[in-house]
C-alpha positions in Angstrom: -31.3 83.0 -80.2 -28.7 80.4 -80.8 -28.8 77.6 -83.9 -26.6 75.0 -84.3 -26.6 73.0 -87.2 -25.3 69.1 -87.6 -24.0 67.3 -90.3 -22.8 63.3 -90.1 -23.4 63.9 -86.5 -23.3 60.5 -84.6 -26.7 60.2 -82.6 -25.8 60.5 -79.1 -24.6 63.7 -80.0 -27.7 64.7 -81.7 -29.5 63.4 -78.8 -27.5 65.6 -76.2 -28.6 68.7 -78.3 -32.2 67.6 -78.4 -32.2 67.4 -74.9 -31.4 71.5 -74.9 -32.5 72.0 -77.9 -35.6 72.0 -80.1 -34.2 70.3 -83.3 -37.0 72.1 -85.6 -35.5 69.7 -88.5 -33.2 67.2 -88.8 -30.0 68.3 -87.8 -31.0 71.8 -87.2 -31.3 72.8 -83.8 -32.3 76.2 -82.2 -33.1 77.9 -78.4 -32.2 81.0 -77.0 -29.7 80.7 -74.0 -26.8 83.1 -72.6 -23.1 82.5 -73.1 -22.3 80.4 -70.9 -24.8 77.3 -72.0 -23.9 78.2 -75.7 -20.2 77.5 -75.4 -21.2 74.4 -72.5 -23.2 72.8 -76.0 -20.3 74.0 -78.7 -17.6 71.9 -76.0 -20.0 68.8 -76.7 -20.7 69.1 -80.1 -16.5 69.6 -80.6 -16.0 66.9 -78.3 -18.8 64.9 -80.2 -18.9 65.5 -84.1 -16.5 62.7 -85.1 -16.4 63.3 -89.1 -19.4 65.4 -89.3 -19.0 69.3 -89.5 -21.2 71.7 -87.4 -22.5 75.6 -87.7 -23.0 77.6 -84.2 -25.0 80.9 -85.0 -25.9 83.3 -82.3 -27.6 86.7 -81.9 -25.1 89.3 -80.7 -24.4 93.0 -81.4 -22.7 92.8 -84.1 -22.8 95.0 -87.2 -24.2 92.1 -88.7 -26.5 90.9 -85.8 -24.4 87.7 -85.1 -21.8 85.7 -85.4 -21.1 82.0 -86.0 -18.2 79.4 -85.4 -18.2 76.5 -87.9 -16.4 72.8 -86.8 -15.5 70.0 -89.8 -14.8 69.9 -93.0 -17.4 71.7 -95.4 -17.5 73.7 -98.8 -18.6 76.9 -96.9 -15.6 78.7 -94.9 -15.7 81.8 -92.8 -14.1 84.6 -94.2 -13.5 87.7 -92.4 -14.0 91.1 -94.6 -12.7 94.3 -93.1 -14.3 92.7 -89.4 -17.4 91.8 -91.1 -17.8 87.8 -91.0 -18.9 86.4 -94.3 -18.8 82.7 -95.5 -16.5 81.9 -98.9 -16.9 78.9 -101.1 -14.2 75.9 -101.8 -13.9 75.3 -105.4 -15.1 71.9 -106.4 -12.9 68.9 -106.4 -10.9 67.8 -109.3 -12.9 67.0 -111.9 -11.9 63.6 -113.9 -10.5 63.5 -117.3 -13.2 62.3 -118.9 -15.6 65.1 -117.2 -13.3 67.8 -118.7 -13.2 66.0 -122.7 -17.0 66.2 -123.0 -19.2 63.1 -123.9 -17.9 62.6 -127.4 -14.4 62.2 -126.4 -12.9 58.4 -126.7 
């Protein structure tokens, strides 16, 4: 089982993944190939994302059961714990001046 998900993808892209994949929502595409066609559709969706950002998720034998590669700029960031693959968070941007002195502030 293999998902990749697309964010700001451009549509020929998302079109080259529907033609491999079933995209069971928008953006979010899943199938179940070997190795060799998963990295074939992560060359085109590097080659292909543009300013969008992209999740590859397989099922491998991992202690967790997969693994993932992640493309673009996103919140979520892969962190690796002791070998086991886990996903961090990005602190929010910096908030304005007048977000941090409350409503009351002039």
């Amino acid at each position: 089982m293999l998902v990749i998900v697309v964010e700001n993808a451009p549509p020929r892209l998302r079109g080259r993944l529907a033609v491999w994949l079933l995209e069971v929502r928008a953006g979010v595409y899943v199938g179940k190939y070997g190795k060799k066609v998963r990295e074939m559709l992560w060359r085109q969706v590097q080659e292909g994302i543009e300013h969008g950002n992209a999740v590859l998720a397989w099922a491998t034998n991992t202690e967790s059961g997969f693994d993932f590669e992640t493309l673009g700029q996103n919140r979520r960031i892969p962190a690796d714990m002791d070998g086991l693959r886990l996903v961090s968070f990005l602190p929010d941007g910096p908030k304005r001046k007048e977000e941090d002195a409350g409503p009351n502030a002039t």
